[in-house]
The first five atom37 places (N, CA, C, CB, O) and aatype in JSON, in Angstrom:
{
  "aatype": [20, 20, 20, 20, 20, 20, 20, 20, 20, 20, 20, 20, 20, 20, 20, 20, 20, 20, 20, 20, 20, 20, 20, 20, 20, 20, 20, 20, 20, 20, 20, 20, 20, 20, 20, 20, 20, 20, 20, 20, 20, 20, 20, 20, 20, 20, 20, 20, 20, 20, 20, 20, 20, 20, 20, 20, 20, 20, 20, 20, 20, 20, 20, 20, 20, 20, 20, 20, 20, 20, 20, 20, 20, 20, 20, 20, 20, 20, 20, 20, 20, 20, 20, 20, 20, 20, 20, 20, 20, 20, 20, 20, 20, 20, 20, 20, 20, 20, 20, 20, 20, 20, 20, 20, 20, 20, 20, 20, 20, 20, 20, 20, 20, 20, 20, 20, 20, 20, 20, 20, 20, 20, 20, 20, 20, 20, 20, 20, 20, 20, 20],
  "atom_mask": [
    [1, 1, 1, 1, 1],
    [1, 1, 1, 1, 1],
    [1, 1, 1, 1, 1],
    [1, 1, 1, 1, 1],
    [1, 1, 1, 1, 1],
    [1, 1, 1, 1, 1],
    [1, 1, 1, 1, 1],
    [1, 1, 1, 1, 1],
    [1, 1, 1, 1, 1],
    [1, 1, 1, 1, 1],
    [1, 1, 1, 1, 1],
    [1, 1, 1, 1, 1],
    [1, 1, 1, 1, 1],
    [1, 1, 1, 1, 1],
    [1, 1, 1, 1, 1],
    [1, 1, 1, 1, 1],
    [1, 1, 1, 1, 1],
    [1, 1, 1, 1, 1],
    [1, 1, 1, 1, 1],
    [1, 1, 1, 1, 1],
    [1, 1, 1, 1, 1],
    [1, 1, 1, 1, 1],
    [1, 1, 1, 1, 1],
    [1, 1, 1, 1, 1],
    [1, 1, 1, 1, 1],
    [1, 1, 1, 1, 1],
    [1, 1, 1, 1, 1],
    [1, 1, 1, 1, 1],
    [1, 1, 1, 1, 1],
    [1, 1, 1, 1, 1],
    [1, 1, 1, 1, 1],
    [1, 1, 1, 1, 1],
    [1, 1, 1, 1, 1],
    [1, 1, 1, 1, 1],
    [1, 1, 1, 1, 1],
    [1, 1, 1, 1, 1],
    [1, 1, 1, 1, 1],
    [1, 1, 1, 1, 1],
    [1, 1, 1, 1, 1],
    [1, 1, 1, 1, 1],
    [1, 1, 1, 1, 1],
    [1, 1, 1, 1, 1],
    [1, 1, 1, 1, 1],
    [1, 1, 1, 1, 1],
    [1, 1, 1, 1, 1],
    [1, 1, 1, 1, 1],
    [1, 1, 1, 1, 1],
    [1, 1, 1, 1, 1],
    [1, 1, 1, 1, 1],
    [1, 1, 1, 1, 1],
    [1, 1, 1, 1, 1],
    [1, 1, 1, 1, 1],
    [1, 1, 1, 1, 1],
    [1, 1, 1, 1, 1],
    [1, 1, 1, 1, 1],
    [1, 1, 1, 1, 1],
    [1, 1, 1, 1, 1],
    [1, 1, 1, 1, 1],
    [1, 1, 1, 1, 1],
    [1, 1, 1, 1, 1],
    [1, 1, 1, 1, 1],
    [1, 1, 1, 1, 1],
    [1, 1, 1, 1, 1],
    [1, 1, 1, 1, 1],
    [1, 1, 1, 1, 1],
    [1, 1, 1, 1, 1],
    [1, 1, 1, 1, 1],
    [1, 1, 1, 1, 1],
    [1, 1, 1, 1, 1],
    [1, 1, 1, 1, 1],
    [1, 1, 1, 1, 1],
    [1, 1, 1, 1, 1],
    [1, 1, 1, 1, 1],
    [1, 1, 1, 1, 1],
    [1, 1, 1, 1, 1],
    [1, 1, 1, 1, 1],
    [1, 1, 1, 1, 1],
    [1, 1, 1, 1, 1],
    [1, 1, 1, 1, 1],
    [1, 1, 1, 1, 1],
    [1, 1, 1, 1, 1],
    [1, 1, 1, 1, 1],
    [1, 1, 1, 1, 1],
    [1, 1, 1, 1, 1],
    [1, 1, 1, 1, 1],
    [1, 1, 1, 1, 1],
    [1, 1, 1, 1, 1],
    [1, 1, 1, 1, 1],
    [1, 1, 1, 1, 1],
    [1, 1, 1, 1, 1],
    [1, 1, 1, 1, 1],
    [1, 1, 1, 1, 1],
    [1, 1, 1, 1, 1],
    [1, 1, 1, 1, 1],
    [1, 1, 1, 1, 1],
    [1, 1, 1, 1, 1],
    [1, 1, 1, 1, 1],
    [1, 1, 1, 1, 1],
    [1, 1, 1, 1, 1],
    [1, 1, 1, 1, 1],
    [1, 1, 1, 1, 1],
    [1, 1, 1, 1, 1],
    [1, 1, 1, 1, 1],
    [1, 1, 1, 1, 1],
    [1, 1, 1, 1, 1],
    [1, 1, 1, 1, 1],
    [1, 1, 1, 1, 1],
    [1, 1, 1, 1, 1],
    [1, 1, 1, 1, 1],
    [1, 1, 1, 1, 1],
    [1, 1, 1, 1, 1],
    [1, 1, 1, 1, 1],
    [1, 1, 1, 1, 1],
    [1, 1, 1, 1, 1],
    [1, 1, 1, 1, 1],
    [1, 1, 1, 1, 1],
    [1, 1, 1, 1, 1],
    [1, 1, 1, 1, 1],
    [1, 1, 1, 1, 1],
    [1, 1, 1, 1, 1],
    [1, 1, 1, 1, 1],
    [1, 1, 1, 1, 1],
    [1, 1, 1, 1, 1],
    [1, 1, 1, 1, 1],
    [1, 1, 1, 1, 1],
    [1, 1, 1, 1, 1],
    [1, 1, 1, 1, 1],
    [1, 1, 1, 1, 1],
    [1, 1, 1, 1, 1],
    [1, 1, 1, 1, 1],
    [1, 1, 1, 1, 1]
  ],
  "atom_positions": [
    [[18.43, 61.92, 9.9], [17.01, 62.14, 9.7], [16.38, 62.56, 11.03], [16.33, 60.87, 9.14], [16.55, 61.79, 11.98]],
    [[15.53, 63.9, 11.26], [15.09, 63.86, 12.36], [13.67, 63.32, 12.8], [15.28, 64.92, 12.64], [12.74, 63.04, 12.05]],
    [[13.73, 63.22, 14.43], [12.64, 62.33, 14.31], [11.39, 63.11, 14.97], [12.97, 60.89, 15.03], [10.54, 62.66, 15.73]],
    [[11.53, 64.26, 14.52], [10.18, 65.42, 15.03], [9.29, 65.39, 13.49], [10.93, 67.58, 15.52], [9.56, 65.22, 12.3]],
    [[8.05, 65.65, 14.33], [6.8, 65.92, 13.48], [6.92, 67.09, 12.95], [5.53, 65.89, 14.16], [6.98, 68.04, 13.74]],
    [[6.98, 67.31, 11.86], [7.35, 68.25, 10.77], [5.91, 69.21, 11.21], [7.47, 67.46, 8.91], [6.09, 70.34, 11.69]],
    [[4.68, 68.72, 11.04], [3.28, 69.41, 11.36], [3.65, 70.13, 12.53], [1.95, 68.38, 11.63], [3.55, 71.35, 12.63]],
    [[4.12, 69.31, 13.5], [3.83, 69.71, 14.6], [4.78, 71.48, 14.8], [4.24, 68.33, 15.64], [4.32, 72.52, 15.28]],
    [[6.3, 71.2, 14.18], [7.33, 71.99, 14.07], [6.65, 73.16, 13.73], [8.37, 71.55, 13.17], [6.39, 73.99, 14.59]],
    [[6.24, 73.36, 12.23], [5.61, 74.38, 11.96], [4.4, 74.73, 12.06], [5.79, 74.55, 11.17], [3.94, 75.57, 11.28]],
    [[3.65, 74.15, 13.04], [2.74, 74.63, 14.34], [3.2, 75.38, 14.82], [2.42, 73.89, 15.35], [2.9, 76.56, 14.66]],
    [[4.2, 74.92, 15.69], [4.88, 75.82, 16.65], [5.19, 76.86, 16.23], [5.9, 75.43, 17.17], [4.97, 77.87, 16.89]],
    [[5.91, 76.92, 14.82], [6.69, 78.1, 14.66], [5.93, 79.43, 14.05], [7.84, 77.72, 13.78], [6.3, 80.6, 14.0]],
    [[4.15, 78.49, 13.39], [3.08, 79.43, 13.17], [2.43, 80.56, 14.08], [2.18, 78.7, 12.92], [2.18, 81.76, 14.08]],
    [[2.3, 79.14, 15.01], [1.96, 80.26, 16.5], [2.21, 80.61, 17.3], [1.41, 80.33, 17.15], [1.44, 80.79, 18.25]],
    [[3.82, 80.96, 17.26], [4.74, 81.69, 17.53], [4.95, 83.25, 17.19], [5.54, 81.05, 17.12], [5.33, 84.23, 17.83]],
    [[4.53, 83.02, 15.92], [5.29, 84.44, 14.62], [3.42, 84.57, 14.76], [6.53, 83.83, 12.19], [3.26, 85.61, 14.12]],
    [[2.49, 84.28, 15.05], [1.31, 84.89, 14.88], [1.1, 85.51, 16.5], [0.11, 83.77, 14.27], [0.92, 86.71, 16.7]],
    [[1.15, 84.77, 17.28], [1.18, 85.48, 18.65], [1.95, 86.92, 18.89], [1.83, 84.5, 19.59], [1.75, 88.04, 19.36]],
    [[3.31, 85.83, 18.02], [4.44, 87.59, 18.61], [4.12, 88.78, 17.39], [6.93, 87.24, 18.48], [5.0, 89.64, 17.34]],
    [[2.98, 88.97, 16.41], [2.2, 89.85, 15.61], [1.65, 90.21, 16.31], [1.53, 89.57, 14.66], [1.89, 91.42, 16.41]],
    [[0.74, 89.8, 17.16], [-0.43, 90.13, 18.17], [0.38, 91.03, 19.19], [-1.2, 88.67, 18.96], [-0.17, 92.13, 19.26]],
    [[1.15, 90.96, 19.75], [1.42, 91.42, 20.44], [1.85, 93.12, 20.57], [1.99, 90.61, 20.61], [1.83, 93.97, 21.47]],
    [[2.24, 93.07, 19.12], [1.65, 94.48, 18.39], [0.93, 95.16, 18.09], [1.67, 94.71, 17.78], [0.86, 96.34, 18.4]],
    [[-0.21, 94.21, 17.0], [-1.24, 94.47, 16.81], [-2.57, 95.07, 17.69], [-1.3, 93.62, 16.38], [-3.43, 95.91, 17.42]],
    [[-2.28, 94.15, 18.97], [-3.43, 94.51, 20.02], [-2.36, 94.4, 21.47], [-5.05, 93.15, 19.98], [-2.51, 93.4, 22.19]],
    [[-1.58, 95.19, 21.76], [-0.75, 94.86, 22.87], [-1.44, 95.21, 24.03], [0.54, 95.49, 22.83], [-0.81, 94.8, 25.0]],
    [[-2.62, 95.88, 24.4], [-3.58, 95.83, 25.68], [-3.7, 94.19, 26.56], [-5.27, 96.28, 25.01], [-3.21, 93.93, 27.65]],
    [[-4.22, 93.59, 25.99], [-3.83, 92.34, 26.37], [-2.73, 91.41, 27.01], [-3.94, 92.04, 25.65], [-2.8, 90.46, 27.79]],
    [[-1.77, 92.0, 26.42], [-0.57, 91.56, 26.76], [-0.16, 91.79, 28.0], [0.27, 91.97, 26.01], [0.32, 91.06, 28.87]],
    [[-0.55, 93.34, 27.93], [-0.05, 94.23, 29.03], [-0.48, 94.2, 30.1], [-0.12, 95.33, 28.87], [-0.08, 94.53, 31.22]],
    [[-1.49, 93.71, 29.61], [-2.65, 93.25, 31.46], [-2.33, 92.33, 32.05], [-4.3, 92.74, 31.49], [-2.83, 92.18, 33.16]],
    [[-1.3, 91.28, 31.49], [-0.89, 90.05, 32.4], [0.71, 89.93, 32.61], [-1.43, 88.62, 31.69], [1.37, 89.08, 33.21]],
    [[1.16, 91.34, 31.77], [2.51, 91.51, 32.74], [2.52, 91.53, 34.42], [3.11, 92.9, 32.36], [2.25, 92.59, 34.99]],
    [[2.83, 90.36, 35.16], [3.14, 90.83, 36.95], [3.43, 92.44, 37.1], [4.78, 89.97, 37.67], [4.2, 92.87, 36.25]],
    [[3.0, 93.25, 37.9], [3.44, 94.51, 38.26], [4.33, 94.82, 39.34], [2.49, 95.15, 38.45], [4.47, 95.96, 39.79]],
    [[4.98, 93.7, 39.77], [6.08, 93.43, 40.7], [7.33, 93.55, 39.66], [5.92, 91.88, 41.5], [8.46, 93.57, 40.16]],
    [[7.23, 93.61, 38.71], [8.45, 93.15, 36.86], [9.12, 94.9, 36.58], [6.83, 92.47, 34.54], [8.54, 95.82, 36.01]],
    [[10.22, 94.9, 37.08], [10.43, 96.49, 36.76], [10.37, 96.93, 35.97], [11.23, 97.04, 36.89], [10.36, 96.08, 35.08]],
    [[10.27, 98.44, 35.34], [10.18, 98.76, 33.98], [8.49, 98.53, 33.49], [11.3, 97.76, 33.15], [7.6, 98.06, 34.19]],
    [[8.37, 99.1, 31.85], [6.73, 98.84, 32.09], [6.13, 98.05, 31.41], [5.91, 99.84, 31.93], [6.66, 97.81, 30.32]],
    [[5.25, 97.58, 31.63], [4.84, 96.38, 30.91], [4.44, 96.28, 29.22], [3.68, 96.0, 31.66], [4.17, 95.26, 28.58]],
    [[4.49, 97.35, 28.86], [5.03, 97.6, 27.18], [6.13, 97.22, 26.76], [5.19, 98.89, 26.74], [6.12, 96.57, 25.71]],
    [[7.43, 97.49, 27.43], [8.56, 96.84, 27.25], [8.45, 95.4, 27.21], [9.39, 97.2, 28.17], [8.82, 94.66, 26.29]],
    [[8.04, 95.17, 28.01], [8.35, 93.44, 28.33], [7.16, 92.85, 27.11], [7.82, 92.78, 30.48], [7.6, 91.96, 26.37]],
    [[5.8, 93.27, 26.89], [5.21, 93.34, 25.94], [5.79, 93.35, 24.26], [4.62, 94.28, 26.34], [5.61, 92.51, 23.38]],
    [[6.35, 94.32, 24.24], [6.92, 94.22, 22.78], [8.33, 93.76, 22.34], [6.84, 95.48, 22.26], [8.8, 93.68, 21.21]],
    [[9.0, 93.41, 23.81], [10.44, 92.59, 23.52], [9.98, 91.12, 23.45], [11.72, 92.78, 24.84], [10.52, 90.33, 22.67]],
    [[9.0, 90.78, 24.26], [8.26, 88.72, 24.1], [7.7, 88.94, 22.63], [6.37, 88.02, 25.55], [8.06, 87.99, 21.94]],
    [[7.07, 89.71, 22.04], [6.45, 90.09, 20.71], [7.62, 89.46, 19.91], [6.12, 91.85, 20.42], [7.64, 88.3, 19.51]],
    [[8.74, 90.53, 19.7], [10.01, 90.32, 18.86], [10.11, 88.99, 19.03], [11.36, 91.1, 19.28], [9.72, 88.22, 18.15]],
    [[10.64, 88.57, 20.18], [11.16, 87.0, 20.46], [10.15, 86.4, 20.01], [11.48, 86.46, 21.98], [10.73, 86.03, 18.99]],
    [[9.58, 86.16, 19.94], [8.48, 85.12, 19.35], [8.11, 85.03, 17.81], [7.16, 85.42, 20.02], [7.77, 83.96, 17.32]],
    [[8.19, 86.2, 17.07], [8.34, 86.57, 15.56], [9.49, 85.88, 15.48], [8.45, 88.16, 15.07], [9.3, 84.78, 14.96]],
    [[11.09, 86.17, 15.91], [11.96, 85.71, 15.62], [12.05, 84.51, 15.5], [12.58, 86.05, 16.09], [12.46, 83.94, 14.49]],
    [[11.51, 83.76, 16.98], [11.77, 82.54, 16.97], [10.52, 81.71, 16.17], [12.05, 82.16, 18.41], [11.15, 80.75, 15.75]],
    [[9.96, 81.63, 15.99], [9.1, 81.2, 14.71], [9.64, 81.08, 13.94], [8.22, 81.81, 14.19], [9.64, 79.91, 13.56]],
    [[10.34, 81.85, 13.27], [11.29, 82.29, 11.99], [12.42, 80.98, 11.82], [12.24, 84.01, 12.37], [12.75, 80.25, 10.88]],
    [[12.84, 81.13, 13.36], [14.12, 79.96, 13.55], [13.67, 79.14, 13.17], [14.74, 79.5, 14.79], [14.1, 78.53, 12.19]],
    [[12.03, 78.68, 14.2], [12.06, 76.97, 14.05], [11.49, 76.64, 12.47], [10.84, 76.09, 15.4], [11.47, 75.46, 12.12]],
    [[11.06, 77.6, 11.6], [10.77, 77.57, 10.66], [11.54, 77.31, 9.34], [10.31, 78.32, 10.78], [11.35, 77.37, 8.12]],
    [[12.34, 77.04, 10.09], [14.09, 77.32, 8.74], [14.86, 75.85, 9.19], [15.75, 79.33, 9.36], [15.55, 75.98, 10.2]],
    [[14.85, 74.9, 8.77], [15.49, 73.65, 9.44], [16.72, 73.97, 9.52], [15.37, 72.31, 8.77], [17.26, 73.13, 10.23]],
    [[17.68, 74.93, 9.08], [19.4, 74.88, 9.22], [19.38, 75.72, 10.6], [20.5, 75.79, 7.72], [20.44, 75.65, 11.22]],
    [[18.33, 76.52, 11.19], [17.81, 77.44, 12.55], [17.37, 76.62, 13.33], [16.7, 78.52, 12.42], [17.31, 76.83, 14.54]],
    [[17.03, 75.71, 12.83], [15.69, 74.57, 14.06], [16.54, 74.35, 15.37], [15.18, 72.42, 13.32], [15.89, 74.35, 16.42]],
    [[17.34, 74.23, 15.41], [18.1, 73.84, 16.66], [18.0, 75.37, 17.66], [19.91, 73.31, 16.16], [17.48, 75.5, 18.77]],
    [[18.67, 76.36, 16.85], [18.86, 77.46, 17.73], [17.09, 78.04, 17.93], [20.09, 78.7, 16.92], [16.8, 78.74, 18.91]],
    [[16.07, 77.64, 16.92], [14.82, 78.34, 17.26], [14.19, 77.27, 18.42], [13.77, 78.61, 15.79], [13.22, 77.59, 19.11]],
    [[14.84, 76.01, 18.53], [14.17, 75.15, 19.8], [14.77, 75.44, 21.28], [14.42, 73.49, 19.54], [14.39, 75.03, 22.38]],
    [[15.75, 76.19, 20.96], [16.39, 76.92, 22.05], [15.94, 78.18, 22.4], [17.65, 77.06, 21.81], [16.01, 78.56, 23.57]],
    [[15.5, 78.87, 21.52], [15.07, 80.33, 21.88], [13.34, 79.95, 22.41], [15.22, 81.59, 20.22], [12.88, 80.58, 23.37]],
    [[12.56, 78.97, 21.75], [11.39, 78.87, 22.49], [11.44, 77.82, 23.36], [10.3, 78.75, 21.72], [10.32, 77.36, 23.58]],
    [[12.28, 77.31, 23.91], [12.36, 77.13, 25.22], [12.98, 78.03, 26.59], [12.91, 76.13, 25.12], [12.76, 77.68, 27.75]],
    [[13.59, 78.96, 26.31], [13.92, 79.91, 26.94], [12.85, 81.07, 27.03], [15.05, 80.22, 26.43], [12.81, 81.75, 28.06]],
    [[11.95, 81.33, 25.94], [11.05, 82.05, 25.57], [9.84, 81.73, 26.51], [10.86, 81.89, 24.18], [9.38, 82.64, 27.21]],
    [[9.26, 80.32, 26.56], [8.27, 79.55, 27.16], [8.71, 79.85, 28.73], [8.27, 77.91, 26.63], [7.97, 80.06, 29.69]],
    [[10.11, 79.79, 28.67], [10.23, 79.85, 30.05], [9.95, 81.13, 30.54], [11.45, 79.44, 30.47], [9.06, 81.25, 31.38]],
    [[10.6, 82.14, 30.15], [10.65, 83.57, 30.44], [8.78, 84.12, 30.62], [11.62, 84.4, 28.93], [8.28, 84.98, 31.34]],
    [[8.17, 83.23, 29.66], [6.75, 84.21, 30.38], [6.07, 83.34, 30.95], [5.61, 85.05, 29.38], [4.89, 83.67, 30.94]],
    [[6.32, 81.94, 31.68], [5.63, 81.48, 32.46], [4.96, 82.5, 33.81], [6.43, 80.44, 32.77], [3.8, 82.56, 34.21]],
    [[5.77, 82.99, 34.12], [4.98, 83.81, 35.03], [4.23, 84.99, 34.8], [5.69, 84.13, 35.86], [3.9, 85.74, 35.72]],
    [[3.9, 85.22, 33.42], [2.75, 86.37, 33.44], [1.94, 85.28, 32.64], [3.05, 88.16, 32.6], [1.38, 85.69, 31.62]],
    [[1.8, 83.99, 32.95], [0.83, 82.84, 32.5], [0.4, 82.81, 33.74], [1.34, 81.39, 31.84], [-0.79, 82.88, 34.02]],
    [[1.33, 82.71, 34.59], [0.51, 82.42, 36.15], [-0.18, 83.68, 36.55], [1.63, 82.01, 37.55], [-1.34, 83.51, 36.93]],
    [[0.25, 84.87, 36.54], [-0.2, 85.75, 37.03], [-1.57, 85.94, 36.66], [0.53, 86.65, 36.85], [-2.55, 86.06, 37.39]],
    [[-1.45, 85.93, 34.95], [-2.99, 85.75, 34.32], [-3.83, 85.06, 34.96], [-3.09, 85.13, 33.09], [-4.95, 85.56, 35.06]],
    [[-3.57, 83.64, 35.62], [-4.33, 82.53, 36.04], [-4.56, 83.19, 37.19], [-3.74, 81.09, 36.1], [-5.68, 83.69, 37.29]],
    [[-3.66, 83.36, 38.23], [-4.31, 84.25, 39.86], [-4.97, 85.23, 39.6], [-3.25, 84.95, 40.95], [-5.9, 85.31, 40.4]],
    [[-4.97, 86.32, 38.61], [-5.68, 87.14, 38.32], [-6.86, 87.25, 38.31], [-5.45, 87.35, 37.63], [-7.56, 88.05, 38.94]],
    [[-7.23, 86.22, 37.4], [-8.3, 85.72, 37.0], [-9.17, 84.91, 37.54], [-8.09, 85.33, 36.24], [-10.38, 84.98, 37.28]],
    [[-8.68, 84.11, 38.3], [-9.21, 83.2, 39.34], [-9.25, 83.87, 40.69], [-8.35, 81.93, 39.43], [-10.32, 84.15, 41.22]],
    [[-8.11, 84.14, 41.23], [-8.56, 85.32, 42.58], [-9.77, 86.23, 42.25], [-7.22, 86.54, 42.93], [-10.7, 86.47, 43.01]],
    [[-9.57, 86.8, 40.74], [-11.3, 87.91, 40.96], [-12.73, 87.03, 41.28], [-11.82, 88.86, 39.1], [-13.76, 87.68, 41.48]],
    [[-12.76, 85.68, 41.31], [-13.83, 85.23, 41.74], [-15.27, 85.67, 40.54], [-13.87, 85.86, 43.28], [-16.44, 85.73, 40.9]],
    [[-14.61, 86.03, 38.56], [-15.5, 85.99, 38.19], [-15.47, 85.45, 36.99], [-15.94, 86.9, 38.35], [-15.98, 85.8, 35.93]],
    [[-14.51, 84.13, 37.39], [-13.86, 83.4, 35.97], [-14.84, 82.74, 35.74], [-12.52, 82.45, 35.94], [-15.61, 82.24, 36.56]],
    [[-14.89, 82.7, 34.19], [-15.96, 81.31, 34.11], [-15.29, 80.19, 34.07], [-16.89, 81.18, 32.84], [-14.08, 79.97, 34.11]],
    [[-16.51, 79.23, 33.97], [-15.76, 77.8, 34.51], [-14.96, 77.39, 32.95], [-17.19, 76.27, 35.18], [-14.24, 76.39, 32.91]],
    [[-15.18, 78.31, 31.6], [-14.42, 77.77, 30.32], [-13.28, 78.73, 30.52], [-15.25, 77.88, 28.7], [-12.36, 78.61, 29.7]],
    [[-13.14, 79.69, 31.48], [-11.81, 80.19, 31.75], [-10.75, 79.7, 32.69], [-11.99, 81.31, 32.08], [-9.53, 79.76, 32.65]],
    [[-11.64, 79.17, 33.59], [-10.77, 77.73, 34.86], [-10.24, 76.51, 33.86], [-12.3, 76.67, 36.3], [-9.11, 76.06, 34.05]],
    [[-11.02, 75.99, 32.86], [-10.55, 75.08, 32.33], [-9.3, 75.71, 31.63], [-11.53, 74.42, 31.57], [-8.2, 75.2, 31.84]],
    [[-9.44, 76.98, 30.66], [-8.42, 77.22, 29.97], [-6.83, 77.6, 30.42], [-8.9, 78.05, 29.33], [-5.81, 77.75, 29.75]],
    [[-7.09, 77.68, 31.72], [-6.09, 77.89, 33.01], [-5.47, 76.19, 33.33], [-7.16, 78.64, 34.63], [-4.3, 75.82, 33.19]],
    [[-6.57, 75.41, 33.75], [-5.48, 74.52, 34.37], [-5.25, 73.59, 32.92], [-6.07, 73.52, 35.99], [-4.59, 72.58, 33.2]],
    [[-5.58, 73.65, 31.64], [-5.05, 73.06, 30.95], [-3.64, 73.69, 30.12], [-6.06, 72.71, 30.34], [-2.73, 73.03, 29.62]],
    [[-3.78, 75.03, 30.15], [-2.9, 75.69, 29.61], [-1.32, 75.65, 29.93], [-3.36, 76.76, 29.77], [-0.38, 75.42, 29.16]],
    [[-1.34, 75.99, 31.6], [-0.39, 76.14, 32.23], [0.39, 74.64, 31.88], [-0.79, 76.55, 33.68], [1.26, 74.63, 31.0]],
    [[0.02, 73.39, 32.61], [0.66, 72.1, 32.28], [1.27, 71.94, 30.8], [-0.39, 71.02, 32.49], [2.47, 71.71, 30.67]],
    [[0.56, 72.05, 29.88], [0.48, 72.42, 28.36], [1.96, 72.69, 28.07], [-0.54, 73.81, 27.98], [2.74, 72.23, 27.23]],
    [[2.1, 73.6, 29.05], [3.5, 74.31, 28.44], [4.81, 73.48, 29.21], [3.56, 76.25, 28.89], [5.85, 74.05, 29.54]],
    [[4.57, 72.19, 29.39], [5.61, 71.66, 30.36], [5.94, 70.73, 28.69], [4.97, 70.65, 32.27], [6.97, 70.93, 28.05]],
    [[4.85, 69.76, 28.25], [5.57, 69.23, 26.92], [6.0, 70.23, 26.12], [4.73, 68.37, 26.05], [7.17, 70.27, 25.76]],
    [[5.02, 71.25, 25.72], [5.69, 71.87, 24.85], [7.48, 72.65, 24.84], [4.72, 72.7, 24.7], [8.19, 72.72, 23.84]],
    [[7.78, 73.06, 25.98], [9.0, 72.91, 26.56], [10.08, 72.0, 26.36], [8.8, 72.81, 27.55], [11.25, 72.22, 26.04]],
    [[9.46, 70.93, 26.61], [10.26, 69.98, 26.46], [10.52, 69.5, 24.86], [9.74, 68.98, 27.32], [11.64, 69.14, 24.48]],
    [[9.2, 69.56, 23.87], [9.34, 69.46, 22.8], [10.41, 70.65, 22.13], [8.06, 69.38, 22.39], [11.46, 70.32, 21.58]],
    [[10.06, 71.76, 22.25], [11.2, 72.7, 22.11], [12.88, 72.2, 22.25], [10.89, 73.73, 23.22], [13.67, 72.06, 21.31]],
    [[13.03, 72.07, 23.08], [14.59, 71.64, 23.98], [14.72, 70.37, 22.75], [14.43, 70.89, 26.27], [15.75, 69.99, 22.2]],
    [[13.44, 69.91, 22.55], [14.23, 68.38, 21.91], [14.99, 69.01, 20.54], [12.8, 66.83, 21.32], [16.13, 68.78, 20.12]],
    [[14.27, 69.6, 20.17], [14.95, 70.58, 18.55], [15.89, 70.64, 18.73], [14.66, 72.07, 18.04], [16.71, 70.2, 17.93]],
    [[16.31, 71.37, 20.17], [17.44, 71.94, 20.3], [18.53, 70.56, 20.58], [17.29, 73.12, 21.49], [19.48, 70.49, 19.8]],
    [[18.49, 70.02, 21.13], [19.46, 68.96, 21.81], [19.63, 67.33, 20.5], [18.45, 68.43, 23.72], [20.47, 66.43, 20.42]],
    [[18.61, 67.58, 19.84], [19.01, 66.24, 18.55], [19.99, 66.48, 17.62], [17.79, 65.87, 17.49], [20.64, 65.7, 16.93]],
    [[20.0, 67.72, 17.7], [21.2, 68.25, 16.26], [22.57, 68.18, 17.16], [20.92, 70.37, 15.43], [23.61, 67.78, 16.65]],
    [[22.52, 68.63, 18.64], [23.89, 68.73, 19.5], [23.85, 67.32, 19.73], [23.96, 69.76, 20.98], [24.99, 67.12, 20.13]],
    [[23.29, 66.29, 19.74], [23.27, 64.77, 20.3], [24.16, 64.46, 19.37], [21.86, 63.81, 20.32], [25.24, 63.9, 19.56]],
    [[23.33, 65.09, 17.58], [24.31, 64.27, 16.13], [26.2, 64.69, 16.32], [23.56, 65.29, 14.05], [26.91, 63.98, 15.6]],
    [[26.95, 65.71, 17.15], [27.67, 66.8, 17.3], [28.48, 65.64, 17.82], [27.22, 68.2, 18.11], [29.61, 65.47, 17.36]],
    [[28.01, 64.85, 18.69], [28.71, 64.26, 19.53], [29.51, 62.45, 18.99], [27.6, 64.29, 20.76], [30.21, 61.82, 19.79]]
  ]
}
């Protein structure tokens, strides 16, 4: 029996597969907080995090996948931490953030340290049962 919040699971895996839509739908956005230090152009990296994130939704959405989709969005989470940060210096270096955009910065970033970890747990309870 596992011992994850079912709500919480397909949370995740909602706004996952709705984000990585968006990323299609309106990819300007996206594209503005690709780092420009990231080779290649920020459409690419834009519509390959898109895919991954549709997909992995999909995973954690399927309990016989849940393991491999808590693995792909923890690898996923990881992979765009830094056009999370970049967004945040961006935004905060221009000196014209508002203060509900400072908040949405330093709560966001931390944010993604449980959720990470909640991810990984998907992944590592089914390999724990393995053992």
């Amino acid at each position: 029996m596992s011992s994850h919040n079912p709500a919480l699971t397909y949370s995740m895996a909602a706004a996952l597969s709705a984000m990585g839509v968006l990323h299609f739908a309106k990819p300007k956005p996206f594209e503005s907080i690709i780092p420009p230090q990231l080779p290649g152009s920020a459409r690419f990296y834009n519509f390959t995090s898109g895919a991954w994130e549709v997909v992995t939704g999909a995973l954690l959405a399927n309990p016989s996948t849940r393991p491999a989709g808590g693995l792909s969005a923890l690898a996923l989470l990881a992979a765009v931490w830094p056009a999370n940060f970049y967004q945040a210096y961006r935004d905060l270096e221009s000196g014209k953030a508002s203060t509900g955009k400072k908040i949405y910065h330093a709560v966001r970033l931390p944010l993604q340290i449980p959720v990470m970890r909640y991810a990984w747990s998907l992944y590592a309870e089914k390999n724990a049962k393995r053992r």
